[in-house]
C-alpha positions as CSV (number, residue, x, y, z in Angstrom):
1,X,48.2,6.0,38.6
2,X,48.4,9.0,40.6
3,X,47.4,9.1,44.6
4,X,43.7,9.9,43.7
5,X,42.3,8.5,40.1
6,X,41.7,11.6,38.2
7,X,38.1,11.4,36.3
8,X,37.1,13.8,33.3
9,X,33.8,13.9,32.2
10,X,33.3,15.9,28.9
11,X,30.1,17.5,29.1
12,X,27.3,18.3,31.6
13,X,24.3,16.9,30.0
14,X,21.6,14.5,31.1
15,X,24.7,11.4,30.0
16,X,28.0,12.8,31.7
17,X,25.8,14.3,34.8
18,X,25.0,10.8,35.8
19,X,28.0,9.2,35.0
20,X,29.9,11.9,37.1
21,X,27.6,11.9,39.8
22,X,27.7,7.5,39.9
23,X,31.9,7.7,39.8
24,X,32.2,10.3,42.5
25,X,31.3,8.0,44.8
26,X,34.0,5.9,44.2
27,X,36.8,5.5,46.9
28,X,40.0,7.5,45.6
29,X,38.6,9.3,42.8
30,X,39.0,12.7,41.9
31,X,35.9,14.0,39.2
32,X,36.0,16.9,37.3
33,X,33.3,18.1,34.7
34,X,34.1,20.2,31.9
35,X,31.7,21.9,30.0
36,X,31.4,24.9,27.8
37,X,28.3,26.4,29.8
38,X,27.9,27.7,33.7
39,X,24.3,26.6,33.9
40,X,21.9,23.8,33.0
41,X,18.8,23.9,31.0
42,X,16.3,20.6,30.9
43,X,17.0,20.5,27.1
44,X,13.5,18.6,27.8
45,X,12.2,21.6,28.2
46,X,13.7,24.1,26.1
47,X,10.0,24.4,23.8
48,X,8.8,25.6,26.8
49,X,11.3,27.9,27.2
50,X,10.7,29.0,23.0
51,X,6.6,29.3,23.9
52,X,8.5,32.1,27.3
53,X,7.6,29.9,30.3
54,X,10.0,29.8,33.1
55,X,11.6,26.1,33.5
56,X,14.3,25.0,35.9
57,X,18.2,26.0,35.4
58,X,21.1,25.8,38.2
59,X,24.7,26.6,38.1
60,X,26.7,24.0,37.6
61,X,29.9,24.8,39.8
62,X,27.9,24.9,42.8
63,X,25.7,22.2,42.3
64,X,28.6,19.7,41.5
65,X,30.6,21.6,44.3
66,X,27.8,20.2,47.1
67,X,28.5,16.6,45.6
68,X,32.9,17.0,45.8
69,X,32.4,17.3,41.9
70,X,35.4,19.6,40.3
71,X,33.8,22.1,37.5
72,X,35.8,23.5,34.7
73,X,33.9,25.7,32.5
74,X,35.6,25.6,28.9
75,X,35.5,24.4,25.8
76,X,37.5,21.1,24.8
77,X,39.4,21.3,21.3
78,X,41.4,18.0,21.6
79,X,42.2,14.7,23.5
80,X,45.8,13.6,24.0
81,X,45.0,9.8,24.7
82,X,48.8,9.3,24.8
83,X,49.8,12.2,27.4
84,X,46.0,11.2,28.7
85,X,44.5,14.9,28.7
86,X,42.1,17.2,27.7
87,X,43.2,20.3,25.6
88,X,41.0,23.1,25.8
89,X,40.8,26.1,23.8
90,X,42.6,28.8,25.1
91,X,45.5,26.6,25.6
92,X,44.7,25.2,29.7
93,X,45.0,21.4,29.7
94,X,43.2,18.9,32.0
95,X,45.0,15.5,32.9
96,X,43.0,12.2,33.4
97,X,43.1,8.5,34.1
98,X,40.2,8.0,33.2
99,X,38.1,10.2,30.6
100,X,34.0,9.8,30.0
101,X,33.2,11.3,27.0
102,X,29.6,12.8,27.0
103,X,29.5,15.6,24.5
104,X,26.1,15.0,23.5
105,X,24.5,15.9,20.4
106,X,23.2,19.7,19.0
107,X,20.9,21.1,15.6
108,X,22.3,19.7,12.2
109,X,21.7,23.3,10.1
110,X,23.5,21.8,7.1
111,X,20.8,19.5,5.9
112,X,19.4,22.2,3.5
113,X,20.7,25.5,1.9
114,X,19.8,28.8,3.7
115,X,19.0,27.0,7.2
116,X,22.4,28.1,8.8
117,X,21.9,31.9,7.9
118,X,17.7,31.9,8.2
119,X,16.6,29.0,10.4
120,X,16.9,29.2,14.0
121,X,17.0,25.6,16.5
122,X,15.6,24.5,19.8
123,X,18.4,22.5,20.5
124,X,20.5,24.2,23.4
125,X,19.3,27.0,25.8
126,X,21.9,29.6,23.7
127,X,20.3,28.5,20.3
128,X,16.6,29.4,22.0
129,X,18.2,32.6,23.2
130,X,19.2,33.5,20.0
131,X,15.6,33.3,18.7
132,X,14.0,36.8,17.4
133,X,10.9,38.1,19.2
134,X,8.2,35.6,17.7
135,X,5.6,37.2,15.8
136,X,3.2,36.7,12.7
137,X,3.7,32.7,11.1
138,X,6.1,30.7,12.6
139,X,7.1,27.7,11.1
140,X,8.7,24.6,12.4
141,X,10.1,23.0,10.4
142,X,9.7,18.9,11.3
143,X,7.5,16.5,12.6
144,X,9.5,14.2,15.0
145,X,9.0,14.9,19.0
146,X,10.6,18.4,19.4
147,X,9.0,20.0,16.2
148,X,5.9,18.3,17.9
149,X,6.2,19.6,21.2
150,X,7.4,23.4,19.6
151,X,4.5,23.3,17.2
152,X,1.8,22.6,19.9
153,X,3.3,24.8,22.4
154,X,3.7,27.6,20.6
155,X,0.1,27.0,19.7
156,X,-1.2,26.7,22.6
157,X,0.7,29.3,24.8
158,X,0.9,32.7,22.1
159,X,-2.6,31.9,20.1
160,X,-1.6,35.3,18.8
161,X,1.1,33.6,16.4
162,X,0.2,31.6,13.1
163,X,1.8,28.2,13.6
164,X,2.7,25.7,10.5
165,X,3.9,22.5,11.0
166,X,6.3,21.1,8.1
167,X,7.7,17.6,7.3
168,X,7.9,15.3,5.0
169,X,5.9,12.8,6.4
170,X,2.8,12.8,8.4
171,X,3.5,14.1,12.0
172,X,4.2,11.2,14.5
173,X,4.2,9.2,11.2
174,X,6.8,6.5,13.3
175,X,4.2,5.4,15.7
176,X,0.9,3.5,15.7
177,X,-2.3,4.5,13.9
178,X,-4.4,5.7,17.2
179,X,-1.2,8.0,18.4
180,X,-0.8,9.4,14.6
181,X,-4.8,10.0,14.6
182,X,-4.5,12.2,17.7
183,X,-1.6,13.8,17.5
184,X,-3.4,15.0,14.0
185,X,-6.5,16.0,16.0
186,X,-4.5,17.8,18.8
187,X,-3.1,20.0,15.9
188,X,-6.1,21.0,13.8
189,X,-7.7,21.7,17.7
190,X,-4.8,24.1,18.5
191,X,-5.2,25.4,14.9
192,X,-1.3,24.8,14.0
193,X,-1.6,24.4,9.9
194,X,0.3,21.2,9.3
195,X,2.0,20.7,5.6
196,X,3.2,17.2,4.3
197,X,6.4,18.7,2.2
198,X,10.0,18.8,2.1
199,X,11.6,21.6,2.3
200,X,14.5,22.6,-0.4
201,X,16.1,26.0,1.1
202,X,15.2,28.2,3.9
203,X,15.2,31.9,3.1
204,X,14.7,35.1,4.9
205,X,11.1,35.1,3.8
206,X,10.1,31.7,4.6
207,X,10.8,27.8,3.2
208,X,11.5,26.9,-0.8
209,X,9.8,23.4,-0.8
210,X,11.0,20.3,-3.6
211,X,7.4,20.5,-5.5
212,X,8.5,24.4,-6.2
213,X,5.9,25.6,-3.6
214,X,6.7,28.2,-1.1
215,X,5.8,28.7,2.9
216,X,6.3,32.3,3.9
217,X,7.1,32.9,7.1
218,X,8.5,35.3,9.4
219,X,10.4,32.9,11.7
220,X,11.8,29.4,11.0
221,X,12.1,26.9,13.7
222,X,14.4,23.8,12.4
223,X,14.1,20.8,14.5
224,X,15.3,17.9,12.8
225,X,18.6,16.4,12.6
226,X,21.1,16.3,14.9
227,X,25.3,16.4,14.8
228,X,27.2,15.7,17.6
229,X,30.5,17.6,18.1
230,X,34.0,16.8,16.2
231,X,36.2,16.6,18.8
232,X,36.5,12.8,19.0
233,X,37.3,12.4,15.3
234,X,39.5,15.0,15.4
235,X,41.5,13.3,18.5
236,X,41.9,10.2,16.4
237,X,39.1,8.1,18.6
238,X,36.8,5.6,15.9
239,X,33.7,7.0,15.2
240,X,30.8,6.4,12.6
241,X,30.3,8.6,9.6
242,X,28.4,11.0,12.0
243,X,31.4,11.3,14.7
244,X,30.0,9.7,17.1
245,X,32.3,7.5,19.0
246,X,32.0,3.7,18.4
247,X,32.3,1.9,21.7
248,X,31.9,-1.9,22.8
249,X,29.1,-3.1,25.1
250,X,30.8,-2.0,28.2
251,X,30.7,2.1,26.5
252,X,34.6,1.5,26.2
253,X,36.1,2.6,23.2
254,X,38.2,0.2,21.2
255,X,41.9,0.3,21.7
256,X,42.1,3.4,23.2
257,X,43.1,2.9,27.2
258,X,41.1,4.6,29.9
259,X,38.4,6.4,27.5
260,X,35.0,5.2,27.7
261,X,31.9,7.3,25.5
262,X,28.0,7.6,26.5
263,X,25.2,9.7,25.2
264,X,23.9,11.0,22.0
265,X,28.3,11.5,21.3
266,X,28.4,7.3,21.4
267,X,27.1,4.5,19.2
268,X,25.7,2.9,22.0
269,X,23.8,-0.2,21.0
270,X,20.1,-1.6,22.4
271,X,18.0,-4.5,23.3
272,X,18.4,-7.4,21.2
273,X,21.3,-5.7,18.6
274,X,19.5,-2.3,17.6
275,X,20.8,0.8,18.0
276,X,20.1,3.1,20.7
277,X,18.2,6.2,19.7
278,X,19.5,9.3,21.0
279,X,17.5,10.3,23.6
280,X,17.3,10.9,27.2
281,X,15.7,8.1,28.0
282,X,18.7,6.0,26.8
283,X,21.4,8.8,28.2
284,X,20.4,9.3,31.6
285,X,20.5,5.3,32.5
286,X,23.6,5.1,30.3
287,X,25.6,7.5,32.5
288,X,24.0,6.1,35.4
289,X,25.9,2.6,34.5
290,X,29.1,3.8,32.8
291,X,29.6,6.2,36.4
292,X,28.7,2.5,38.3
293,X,30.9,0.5,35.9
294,X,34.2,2.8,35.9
295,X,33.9,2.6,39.9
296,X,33.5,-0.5,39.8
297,X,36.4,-1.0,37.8
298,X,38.6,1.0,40.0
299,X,37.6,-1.6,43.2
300,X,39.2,-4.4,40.7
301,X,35.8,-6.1,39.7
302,X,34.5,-6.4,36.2
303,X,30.5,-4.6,35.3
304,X,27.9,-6.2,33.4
305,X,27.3,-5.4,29.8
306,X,25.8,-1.9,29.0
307,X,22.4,-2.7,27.1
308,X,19.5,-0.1,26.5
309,X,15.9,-1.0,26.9
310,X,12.7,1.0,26.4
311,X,9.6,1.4,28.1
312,X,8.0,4.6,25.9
313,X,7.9,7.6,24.1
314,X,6.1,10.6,25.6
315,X,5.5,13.4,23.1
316,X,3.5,16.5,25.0
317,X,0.8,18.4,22.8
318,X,0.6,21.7,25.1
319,X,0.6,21.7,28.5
320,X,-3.2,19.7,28.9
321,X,-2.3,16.9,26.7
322,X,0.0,14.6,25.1
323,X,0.7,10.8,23.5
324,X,2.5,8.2,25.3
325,X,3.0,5.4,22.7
326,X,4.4,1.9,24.9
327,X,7.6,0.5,23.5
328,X,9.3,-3.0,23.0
329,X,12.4,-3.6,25.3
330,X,14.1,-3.0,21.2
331,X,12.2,0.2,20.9
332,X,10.0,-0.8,18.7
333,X,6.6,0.2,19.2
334,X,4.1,-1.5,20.8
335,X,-0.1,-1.5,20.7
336,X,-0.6,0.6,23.5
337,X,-1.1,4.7,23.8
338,X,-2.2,6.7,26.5
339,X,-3.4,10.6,25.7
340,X,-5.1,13.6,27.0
341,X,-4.5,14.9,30.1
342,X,-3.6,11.1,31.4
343,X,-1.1,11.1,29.1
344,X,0.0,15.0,29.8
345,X,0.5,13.9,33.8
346,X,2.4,10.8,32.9
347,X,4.9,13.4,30.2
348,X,5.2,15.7,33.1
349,X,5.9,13.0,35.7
350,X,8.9,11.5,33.5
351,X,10.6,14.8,32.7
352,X,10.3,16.0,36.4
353,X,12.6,13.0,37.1
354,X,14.5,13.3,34.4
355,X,15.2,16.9,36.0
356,X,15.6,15.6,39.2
357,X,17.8,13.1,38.4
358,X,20.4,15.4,36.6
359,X,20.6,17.9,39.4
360,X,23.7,16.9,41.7
């Protein structure tokens, strides 16, 4: 070990901000971020951001500056676990002792022909920026939180667009009756045309659906499935047949000295043996303990367990309302949902502190 114990943390999302920002306060250790952008986006947010409302972003380097936090902005290629560093592209290196790997997750375009060279993703701020000037029928293409909260804003913010809502199931179809029932009724209020469907190829006119219909369209939002980078399987790390890093209940990965993996990158397992969805909600306390537990390791003392446990899902509908359906500790759902505007102030509430709590 070298004077000061040198800590890489890959990525500068909601995961790897906590967990750098727990470790720094460890006595003797040295933390540096690397990440492949300057500034930070609530991803949260970023359907706001698509419906061209202002939301909050910060630089990186000098935020994690204020906090002693070292800030290298590129792009990692590689992990040498035996020399123990980080090869990024370009050919500049970055030694560790200890290495958190939070690369997080982004849009999975390969799902269906055409959506790589006609659809366009909320996923990251740079994918938002790359969106044309919205205009005419927009659709989004599924129903899960993000193709819910796109759907509605867009809906609610540029009434001058024609909004249509795709999936293959019914919106919200994942949660209990009475959320499902408004979530429906939120949508036919903002007039966003909602199509049960799947969808075969994306073209530059619109969607090919798998009953031979067609959705024309002028601009194609695709917000399901996510991939998370290749970096780990490419460094020889174990991972799952979607890359992301398997890892035991303390977010260490398996045989592989000094690494540990957190976020939407890890297999990071719940309450009661289920998996933890990625999410937010499970990255931002995840960090949170794997920053705790690596200190804690380096003062010679063992940490707890990692385990996930849910409280809710908040899905907002627009800016005046929203469902928050009440989970099981195992993320499954529960019998009670708040909407409306109560539930809209409770939506806001929680991603205010998930801001919050991300900014150094």
């Amino acid at each position: 070990m070298t004077e000061q114990h040198r800590i890489v943390v890959l990525g500068a999302g909601y995961a790897g901000l906590a967990a750098a920002q727990q470790v720094s306060k460890a006595k003797g250790a040295h933390v540096t971020v690397i990440d492949l952008h300057t500034e930070f986006v609530d991803r949260v947010r970023l359907h706001q951001v698509t419906a061209g409302q202002d939301v909050q972003r910060w630089e990186l380097r000098k935020a994690l500056a204020a906090k002693g936090i070292e800030f290298v902005n590129g792009r990692a290629e590689r992990i040498d676990t035996a020399a123990r560093r980080v090869e990024l592209a370009g050919g500049d290196a970055v030694a560790y002792d200890s290495l958190i790997y939070a690369l997080g997750s982004r849009a999975d375009l390969s799902m269906v022909p055409g959506a790589a060279e006609y659809a366009h993703t909320v996923a990251t701020s740079e994918d938002v920026q790359r969106i044309p000037e919205l205009a005419g029928r927009v659709a989004v293409v599924g129903g899960g939180a993000t193709g819910l909260e796109t759907a509605t804003e867009l809906a609610e913010s540029r009434p001058d667009l024609e909004v249509v809502l795709v999936n293959s199931d019914q919106p919200g179809g994942w949660l209990i009756p009475k959320a499902v029932t408004h979530i429906r009724t939120v949508l036919d209020r903002l007039g966003v045309q909602v199509r049960v469907a799947k969808v075969a190829a994306v073209t530059a006119t619109g969607l090919e659906l798998v009953d031979g219909d067609r959705i024309d369209a002028d601009i194609v939002l695709w917000t399901t499935g996510f991939k998370v980078p290749e970096v780990a399987a490419d460094s020889g790390l174990p991972v799952d047949a979607r890359n992301r890093v398997l890892v035991d209940e303390h977010l260490r990965v398996p045989g592989v000295e000094g690494v540990y993996a957190v976020g939407d990158a890890a297999v990071m397992m719940g309450y009661n043996g289920r998996e933890a969805r990625m999410s937010c909600q499970a990255a931002q306390p995840a960090g949170k303990y794997l920053g705790a537990a690596v200190a804690a390791r380096l003062r010679g003392k063992d940490p707890k367990p990692f385990q996930a446990r849910f409280v809710l899902t908040c899905i907002s509908l627009g800016r005046r309302d929203a469902v928050v359906q009440f989970m099981k500790a195992d993320d499954s759902n529960g019998n009670t949902v708040l909407t409306g505007r109560t539930g809209a102030w409770i939506k806001e509430q929680i991603v205010s502190a998930v801001g919050r709590g991300a900014k150094p």
